[in-house]
C-alpha positions, 0 to 999 in steps of 0.5 A, a space after each residue: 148609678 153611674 158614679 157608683 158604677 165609676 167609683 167600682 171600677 176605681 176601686 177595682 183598678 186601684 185593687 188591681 195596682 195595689 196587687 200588682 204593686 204588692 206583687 212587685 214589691 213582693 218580688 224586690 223584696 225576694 231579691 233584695 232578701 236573696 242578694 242580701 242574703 249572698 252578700 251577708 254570707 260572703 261577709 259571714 265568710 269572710 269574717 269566719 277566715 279573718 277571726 280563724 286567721 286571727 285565732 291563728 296568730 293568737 294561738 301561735 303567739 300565746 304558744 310561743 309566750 307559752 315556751 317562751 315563759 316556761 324557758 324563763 321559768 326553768 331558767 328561774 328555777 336552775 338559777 334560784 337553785 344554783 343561788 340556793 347551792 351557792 348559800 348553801 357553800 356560802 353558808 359552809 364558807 362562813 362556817 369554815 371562816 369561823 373555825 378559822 377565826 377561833 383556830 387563830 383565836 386559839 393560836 394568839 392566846 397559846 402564842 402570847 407567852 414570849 417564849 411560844 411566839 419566839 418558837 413560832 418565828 424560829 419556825 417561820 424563818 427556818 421554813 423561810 430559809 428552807 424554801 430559799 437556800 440549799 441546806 448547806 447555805 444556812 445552819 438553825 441555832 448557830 452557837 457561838 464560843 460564849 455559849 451565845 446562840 443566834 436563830 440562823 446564820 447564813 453562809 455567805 462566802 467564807 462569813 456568816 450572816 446572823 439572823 435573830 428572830 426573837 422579837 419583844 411583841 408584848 408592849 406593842 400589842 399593848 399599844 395597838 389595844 389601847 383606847 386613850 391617846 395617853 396609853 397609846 404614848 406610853 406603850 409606844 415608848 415602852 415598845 421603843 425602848 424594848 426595840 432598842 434593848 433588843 437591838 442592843 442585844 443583837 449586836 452585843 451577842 451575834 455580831 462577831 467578825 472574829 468569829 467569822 459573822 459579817 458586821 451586821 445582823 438581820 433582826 427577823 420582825 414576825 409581823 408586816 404591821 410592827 414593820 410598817 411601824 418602825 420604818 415609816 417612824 411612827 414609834 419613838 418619836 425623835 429617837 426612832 428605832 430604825 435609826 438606832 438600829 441601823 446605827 448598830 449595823 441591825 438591819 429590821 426584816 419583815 417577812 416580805 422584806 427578807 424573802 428580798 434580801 434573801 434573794 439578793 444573797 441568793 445573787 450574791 452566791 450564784 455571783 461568788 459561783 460565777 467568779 469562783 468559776 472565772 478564777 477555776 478558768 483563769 487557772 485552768 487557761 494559765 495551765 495551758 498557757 505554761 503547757 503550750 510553753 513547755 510543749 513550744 520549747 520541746 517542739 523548737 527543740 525537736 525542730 533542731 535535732 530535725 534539722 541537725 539529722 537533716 544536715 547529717 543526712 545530706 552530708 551523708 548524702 554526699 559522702 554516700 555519693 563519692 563512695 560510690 563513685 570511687 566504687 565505680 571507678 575502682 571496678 572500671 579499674 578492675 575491668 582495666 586489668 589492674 592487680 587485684 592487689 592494688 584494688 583491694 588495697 586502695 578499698 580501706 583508704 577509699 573507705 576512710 576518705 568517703 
């Protein structure tokens, strides 16, 4: 009985701790769950104001790669516009380029009869002589007493300068078409013998001192290639035609070259201009060197009748000098008492002594 009545009240005491105990529990776990529960809500807080934070800066940033892409955007579009205009203009240029190259088609087929393109080259010298010479320097189709008649002259001092502008193309345009080594020599040949027919020519009909031509002529080359051909002696071989040429006193020109010579001529008259001024200023001060000689001798000839009148002045002078004296002393003698007879008279001779 006694060991029941212990284990009950063993039981009622281990009831009783375990009450407390679950109390106790009970209230660490109530505050463990509220202080968890503020902690977790700072931390809730805390990370609510980062993520807003980060949200932030993200949508700052995707803003700006908004503007930023749609700046390049824009400025894609304006440049795929501007290339579009510009393939559009260089579409237009092709275009253009095309009508330029039949034109020039066009022009080679109407300039290939020799008598076109002498006309041609008339046409360019004289436009090339009107852009550089005043129209009294120069003179188109100047004949000669033969009936021979050259391209242009120009009027250097008291001589003219003839410049043909008819050159023979048609054998060198053969040569620049020619596909085999052998057609090139031939046509080569061919065109050098033309040149030196041509040049020949030049000095037989426009070459003409005794009609008052200089002893050389200009031959005007139309084309800068046919140029570079002749003076870098790449036709003709040995018996090149620029030496031929020049042995005959015909100076090649293309039309670069002779806008320079042109310009040497233009020097060479404002040099004429200015020694035709020295002599018009020599003659213009050897006039007033014999002036200044007249105007000396008439000057040294007025100087001696100056002194010649003053000579006469001063001896005059003195003449005046004694007749006055003498009419002094002829009134002190009259005051004196002296006849009046005797003044009188002696008056005449006083006069002609004075």
């Amino acid at each position: 009985m006694a060991v029941v009545v212990v284990s009950l009240i063993s039981l009622a005491a281990l009831a009783a701790g375990l009450i407390w105990l679950a109390r106790t529990v009970r209230g660490e776990l109530a505050g463990l769950r509220t202080e968890t529960g503020r902690e977790l809500g700072a931390r809730t807080a805390e990370v609510d104001r980062r993520l807003a934070g980060v949200v932030e800066t993200m949508d700052r940033r995707l803003s700006e790669l908004d503007r930023r892409v749609d700046t390049r955007l824009e400025s894609a579009n304006r440049t795929a516009t501007e290339i579009h205009s510009r393939l559009g203009k260089l579409d237009e240029t092709n275009t253009q380029m095309l009508e330029r190259a039949r034109d020039l088609a066009r022009l080679e087929q109407a300039l290939r009869p020799p008598k076109a393109r002498g006309g041609f080259g008339e046409l360019l010298l004289g436009n090339l002589l009107a852009d550089t010479f005043p129209p009294d320097k120069y003179e188109l189709q100047h004949g000669f007493k033969g009936g021979e008649r050259v391209d242009a002259v120009i009027k250097l001092d008291r001589s003219l300068v003839p410049v043909d502008a008819k050159f023979p193309l048609d054998n060198f345009h053969r040569l620049v078409e020619a596909e085999s080594d052998a057609e090139r020599e031939l046509h080569a040949k061919q065109f050098g013998r033309d040149v030196k027919a041509h040049v020949d020519a030049i000095a037989g009909k426009y070459i003409r001192p005794e009609e008052g031509t200089y002893e050389f002529a200009l031959m005007y080359l139309p084309a800068e290639a046919v140029y570079y051909e002749l003076v870098c002696n790449r036709i003709g071989g040995d018996s090149s035609p620029l030496g031929y040429a020049l042995e005959r006193n015909v100076i090649p020109v293309s039309p670069s070259t002779l806008h320079a010579y042109l310009l040497v001529v233009v020097l060479g008259f404002k040099g004429l201009q200015i020694e035709e001024h020295a002599r018009e200023v020599m003659a213009y001060t050897a006039q007033l060197g014999r002036d200044f000689a007249r105007f000396k001798e008439d000057f040294e000839l007025v100087g001696t009748h100056l002194g010649r009148a003053q000579t006469k002045f001063a001896d005059s002078e003195k003449r005046l000098g004694r007749f006055e004296a003498k009419l002094e002393h002829a009134a002190e003698s009259e005051l004196a008492g002296a006849p009046e007879s005797t003044s009188l008279g002696e008056l005449p001779r006083a006069l002609d002594a004075a």
